[in-house]
C-alpha atoms as an extended CHARMM CRD file, in Angstrom:
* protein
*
       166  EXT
         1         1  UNK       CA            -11.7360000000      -37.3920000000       -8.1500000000  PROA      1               0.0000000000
         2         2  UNK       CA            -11.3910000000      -40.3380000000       -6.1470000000  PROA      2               0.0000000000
         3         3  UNK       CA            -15.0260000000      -40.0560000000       -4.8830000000  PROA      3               0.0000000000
         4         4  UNK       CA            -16.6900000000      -39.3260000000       -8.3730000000  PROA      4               0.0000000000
         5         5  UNK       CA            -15.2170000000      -42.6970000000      -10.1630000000  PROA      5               0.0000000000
         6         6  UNK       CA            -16.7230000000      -45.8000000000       -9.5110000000  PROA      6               0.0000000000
         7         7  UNK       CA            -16.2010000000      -49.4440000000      -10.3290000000  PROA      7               0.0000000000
         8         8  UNK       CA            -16.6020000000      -52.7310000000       -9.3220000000  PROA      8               0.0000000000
         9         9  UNK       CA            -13.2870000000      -54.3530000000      -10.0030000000  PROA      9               0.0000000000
        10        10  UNK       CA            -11.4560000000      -52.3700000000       -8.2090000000  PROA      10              0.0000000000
        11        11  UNK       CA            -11.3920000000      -49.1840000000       -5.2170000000  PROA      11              0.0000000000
        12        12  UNK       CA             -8.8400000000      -46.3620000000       -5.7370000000  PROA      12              0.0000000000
        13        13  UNK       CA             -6.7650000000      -45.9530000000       -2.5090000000  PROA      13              0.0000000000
        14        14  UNK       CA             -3.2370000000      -43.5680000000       -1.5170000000  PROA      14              0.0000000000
        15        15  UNK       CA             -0.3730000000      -45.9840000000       -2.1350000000  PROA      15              0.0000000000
        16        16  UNK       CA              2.1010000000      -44.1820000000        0.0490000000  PROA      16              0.0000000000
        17        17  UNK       CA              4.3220000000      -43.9090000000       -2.6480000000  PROA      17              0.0000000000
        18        18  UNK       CA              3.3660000000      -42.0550000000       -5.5390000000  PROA      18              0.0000000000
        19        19  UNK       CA             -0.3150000000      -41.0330000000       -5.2020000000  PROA      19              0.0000000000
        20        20  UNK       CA             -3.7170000000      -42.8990000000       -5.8220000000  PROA      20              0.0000000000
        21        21  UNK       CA             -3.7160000000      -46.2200000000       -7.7850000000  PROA      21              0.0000000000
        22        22  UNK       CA             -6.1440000000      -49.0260000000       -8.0850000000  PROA      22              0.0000000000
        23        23  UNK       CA             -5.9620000000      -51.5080000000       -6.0080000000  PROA      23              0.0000000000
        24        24  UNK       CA             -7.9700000000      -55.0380000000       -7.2320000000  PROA      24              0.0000000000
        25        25  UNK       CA            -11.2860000000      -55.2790000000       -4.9620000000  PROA      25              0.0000000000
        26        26  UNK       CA            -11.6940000000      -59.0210000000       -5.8230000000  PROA      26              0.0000000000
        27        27  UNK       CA             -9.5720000000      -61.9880000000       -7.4830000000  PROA      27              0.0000000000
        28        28  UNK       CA             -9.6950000000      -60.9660000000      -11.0810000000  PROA      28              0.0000000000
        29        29  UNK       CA             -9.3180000000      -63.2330000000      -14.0870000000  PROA      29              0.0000000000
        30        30  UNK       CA             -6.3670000000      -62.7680000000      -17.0780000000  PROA      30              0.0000000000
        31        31  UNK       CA             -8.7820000000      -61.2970000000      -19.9010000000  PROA      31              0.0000000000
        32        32  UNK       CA            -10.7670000000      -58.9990000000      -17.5150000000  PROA      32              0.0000000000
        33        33  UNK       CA            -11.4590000000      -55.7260000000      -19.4310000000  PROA      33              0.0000000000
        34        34  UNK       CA            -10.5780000000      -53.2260000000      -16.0600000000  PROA      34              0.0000000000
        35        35  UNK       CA            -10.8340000000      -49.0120000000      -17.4670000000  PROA      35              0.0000000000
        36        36  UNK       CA            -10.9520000000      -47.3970000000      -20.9200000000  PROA      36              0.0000000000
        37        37  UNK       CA             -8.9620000000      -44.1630000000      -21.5140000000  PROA      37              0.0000000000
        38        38  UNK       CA            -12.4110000000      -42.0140000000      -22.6890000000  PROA      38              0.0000000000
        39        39  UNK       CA            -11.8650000000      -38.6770000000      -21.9920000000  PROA      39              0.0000000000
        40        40  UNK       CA            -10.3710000000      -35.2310000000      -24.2410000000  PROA      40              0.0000000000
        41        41  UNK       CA             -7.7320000000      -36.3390000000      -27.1920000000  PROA      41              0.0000000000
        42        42  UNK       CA             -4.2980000000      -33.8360000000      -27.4330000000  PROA      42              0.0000000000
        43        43  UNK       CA             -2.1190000000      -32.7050000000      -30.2510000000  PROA      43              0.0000000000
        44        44  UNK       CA              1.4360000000      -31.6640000000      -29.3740000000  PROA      44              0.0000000000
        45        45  UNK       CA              4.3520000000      -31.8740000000      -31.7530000000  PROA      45              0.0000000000
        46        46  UNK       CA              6.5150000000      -32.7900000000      -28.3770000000  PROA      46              0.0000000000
        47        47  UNK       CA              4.6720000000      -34.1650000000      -25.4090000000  PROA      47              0.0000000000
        48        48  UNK       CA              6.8460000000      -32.0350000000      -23.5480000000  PROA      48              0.0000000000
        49        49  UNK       CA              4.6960000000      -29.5880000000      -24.5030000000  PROA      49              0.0000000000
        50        50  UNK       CA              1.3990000000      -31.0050000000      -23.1690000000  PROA      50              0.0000000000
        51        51  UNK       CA             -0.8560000000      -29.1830000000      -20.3070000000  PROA      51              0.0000000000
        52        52  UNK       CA              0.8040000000      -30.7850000000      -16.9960000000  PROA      52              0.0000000000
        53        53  UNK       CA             -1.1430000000      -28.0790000000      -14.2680000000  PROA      53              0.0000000000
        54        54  UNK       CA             -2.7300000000      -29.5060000000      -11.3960000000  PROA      54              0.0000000000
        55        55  UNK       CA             -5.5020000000      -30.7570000000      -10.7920000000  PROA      55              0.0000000000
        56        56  UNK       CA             -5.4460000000      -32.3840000000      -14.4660000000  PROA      56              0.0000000000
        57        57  UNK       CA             -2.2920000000      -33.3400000000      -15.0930000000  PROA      57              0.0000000000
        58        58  UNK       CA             -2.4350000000      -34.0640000000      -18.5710000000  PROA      58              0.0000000000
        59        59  UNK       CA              1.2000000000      -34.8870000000      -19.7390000000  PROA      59              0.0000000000
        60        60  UNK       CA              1.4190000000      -37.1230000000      -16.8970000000  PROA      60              0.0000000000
        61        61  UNK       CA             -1.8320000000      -39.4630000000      -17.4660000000  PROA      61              0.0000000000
        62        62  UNK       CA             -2.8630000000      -39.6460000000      -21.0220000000  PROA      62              0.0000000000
        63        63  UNK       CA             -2.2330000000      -42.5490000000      -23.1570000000  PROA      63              0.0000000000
        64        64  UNK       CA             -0.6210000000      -42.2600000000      -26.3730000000  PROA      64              0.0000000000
        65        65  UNK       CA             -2.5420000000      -43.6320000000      -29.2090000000  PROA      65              0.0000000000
        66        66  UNK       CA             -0.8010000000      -42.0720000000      -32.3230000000  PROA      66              0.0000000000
        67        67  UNK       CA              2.2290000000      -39.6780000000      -33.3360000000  PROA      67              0.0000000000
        68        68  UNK       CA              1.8730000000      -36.6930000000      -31.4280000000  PROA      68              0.0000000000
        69        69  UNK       CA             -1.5160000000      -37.7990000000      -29.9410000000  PROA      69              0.0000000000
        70        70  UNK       CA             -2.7670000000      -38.6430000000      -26.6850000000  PROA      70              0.0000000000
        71        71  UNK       CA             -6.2440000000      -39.3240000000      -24.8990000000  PROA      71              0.0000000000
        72        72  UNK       CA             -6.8640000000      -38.5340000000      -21.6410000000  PROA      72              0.0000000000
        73        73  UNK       CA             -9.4810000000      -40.7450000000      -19.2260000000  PROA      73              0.0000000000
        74        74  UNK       CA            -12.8760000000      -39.3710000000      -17.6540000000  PROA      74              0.0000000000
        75        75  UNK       CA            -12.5140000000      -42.9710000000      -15.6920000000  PROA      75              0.0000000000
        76        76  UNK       CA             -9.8310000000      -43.8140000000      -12.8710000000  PROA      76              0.0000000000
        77        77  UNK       CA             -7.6340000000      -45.3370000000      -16.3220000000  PROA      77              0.0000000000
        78        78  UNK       CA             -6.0310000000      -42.0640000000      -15.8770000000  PROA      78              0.0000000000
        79        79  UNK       CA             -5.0500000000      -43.6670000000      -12.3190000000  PROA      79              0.0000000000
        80        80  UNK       CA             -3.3690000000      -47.1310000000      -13.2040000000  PROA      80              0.0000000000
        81        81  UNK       CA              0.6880000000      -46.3640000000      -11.9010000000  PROA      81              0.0000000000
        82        82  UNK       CA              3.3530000000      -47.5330000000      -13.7980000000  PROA      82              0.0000000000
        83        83  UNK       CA              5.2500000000      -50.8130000000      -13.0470000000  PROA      83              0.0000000000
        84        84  UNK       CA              7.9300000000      -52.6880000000      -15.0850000000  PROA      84              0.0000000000
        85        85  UNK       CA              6.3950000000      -55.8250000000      -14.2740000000  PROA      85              0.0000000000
        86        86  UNK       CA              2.5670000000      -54.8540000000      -14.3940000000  PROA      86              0.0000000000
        87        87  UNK       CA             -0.3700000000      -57.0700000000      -14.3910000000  PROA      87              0.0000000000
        88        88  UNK       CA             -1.8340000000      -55.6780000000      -17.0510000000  PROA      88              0.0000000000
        89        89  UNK       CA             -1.7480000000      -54.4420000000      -20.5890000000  PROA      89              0.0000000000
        90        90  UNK       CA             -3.3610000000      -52.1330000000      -23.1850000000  PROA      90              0.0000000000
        91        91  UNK       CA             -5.5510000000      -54.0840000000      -26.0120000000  PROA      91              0.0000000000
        92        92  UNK       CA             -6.2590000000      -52.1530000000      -29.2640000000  PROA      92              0.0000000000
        93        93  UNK       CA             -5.3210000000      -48.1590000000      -28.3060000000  PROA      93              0.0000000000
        94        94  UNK       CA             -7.1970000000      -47.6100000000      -24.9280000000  PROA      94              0.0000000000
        95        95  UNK       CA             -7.9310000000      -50.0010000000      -22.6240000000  PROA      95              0.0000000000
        96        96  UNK       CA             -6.4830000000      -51.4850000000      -19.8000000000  PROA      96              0.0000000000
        97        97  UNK       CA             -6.8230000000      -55.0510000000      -19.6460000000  PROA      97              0.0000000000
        98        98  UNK       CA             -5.2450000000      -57.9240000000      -17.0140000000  PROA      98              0.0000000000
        99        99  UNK       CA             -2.3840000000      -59.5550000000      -18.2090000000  PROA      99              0.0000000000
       100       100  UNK       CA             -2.8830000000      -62.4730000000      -15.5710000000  PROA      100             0.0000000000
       101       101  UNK       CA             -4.9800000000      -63.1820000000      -12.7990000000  PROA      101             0.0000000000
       102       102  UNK       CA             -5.1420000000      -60.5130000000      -10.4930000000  PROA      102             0.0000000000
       103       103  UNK       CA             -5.5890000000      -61.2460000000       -6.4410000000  PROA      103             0.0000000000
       104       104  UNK       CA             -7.7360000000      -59.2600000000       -4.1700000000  PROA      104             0.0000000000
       105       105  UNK       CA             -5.7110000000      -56.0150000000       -2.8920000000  PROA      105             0.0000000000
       106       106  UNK       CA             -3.2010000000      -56.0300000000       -5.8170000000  PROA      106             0.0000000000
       107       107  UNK       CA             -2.3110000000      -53.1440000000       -7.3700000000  PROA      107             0.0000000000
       108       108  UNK       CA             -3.7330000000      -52.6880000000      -11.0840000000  PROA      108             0.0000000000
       109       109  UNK       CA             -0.6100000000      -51.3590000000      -13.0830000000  PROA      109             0.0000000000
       110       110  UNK       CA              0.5380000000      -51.7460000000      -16.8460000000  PROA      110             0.0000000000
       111       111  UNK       CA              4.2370000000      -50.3670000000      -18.0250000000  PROA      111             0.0000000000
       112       112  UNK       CA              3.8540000000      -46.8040000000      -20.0790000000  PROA      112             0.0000000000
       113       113  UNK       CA              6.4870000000      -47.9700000000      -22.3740000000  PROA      113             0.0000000000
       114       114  UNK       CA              3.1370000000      -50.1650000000      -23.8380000000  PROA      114             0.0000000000
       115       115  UNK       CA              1.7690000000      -46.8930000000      -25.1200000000  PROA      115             0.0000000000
       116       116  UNK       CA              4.3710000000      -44.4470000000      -25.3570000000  PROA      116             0.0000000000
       117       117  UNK       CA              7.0540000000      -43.5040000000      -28.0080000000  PROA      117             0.0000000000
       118       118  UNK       CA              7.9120000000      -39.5930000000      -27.8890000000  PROA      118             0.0000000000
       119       119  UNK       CA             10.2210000000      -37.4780000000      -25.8860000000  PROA      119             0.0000000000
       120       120  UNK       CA              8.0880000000      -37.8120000000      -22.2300000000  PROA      120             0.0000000000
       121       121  UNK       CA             10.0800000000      -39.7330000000      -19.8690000000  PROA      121             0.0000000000
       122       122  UNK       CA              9.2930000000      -40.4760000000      -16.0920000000  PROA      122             0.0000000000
       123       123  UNK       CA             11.6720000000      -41.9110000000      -13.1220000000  PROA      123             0.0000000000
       124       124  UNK       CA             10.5630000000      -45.0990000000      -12.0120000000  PROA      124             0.0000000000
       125       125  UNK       CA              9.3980000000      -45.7430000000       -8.3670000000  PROA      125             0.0000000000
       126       126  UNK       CA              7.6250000000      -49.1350000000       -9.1270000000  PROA      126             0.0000000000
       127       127  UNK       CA             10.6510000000      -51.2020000000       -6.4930000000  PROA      127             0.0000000000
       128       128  UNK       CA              9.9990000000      -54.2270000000       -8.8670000000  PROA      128             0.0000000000
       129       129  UNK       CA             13.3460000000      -56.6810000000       -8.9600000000  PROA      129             0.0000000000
       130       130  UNK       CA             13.4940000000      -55.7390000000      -12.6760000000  PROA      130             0.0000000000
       131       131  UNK       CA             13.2810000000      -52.0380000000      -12.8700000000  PROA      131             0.0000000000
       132       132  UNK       CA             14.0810000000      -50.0390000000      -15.6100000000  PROA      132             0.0000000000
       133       133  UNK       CA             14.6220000000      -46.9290000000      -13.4850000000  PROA      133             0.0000000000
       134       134  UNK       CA             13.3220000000      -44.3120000000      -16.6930000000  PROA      134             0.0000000000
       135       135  UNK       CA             10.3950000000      -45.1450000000      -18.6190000000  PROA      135             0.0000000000
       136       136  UNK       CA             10.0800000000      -43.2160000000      -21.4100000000  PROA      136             0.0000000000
       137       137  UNK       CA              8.9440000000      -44.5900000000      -25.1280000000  PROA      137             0.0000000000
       138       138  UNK       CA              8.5570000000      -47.6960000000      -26.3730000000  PROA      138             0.0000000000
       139       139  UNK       CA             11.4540000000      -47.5260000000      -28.8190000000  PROA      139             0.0000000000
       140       140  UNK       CA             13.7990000000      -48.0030000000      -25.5280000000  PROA      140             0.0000000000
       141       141  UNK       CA             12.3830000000      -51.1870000000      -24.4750000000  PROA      141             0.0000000000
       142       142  UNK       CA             14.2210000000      -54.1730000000      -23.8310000000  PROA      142             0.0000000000
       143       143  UNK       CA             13.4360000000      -56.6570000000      -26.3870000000  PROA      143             0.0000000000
       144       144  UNK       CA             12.8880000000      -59.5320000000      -24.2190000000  PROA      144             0.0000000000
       145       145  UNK       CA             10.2080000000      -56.9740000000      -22.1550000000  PROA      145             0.0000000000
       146       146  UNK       CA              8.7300000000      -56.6370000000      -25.9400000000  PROA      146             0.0000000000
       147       147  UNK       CA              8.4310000000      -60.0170000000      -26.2600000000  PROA      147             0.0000000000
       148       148  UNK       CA              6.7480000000      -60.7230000000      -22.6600000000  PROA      148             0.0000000000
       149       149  UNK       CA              4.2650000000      -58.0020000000      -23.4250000000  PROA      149             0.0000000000
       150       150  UNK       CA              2.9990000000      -59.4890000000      -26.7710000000  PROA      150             0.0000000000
       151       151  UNK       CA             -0.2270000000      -58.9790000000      -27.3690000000  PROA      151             0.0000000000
       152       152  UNK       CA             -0.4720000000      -56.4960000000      -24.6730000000  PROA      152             0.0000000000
       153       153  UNK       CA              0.9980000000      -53.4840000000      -26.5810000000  PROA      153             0.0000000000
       154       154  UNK       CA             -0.6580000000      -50.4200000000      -27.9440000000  PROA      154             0.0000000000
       155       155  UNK       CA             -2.0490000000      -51.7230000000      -31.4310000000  PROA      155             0.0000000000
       156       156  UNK       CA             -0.6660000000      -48.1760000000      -33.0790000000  PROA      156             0.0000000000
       157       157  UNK       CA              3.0920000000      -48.9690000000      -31.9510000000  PROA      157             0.0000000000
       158       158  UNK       CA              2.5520000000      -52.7890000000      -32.8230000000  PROA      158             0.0000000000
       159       159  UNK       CA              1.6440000000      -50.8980000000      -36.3580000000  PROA      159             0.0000000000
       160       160  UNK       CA              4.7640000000      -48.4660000000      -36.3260000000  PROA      160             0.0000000000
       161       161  UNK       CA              7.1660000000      -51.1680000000      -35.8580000000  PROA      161             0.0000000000
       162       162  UNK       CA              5.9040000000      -53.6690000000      -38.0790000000  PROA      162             0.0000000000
       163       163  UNK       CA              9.0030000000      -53.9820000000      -39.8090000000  PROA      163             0.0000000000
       164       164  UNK       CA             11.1570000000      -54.3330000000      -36.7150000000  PROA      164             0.0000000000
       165       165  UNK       CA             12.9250000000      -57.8540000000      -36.8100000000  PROA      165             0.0000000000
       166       166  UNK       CA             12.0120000000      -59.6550000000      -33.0500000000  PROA      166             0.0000000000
């Protein structure tokens, strides 16, 4: 896969830790538009019960982007990890977009919890000082994280929880 995605902003590369990710190939500006999640959509009443075989991995790496809906990525989106105190965030339902200025060599990464809010859960690996340990939906999330991530969260959960006092 690695081989057959290519982009400017960034080069995929092993992390040593928990498989590919994207690492920044140049200083990149807060703003910069970096992958789209473009690939097959999924219905499952529980995401538990989403296709997770190898090579595709489907559970693991789609986006949600409505109740009981998720879109996978034919671009390396599908390969942004996980971190609870990413550089980036999601803008409208499917892409991934920097958060802040990015350095060359960085690791592109955006928190799940932007996107997600069914029964998937994953343990964390991300090391940051502020770990949550399990990410799992967005329901969970700290409300001071919520409030960092403004304008950086899934437009269909920012639409769910209208009504939720901040």
């Amino acid at each position: 896969m690695a081989s057959a995605i290519t982009n400017k902003k960034f080069v995929i590369t092993e992390t040593n830790q928990y498989g590919l990710g994207l690492f920044a190939s140049h200083n990149i500006q807060k703003g910069t538009m970096l992958a789209i999640f473009n690939g097959e959509t999924y219905e499952a009443e529980q995401c538990s019960k989403l296709p997770n075989d190898p090579p595709r991995l489907i559970r693991d790496h789609a986006i949600q982007y409505a109740e009981h809906k998720w879109r996978d990525s034919k671009s390396a989106a599908r390969l942004a990890n996980h971190s609870c105190e990413p550089n980036c965030g999601i803008k409208d339902l499917f892409t991934i977009v920097a958060m802040r200025d990015i350095k060359k060599g960085e690791e592109i990464t955006w928190d799940y919890e932007m996107t997600e809010d069914s029964d998937w859960e994953m343990k964390c690996k991300c090391g940051s000082p502020v770990c949550r340990k399990i990410i799992r939906a967005y329901r969970y999330m700290p409300k001071s994280v919520k409030q960092k991530y403004r304008g950086y969260i899934s437009g269909w959960l920012i639409e769910k929880y209208a009504n939720e006092q901040e």
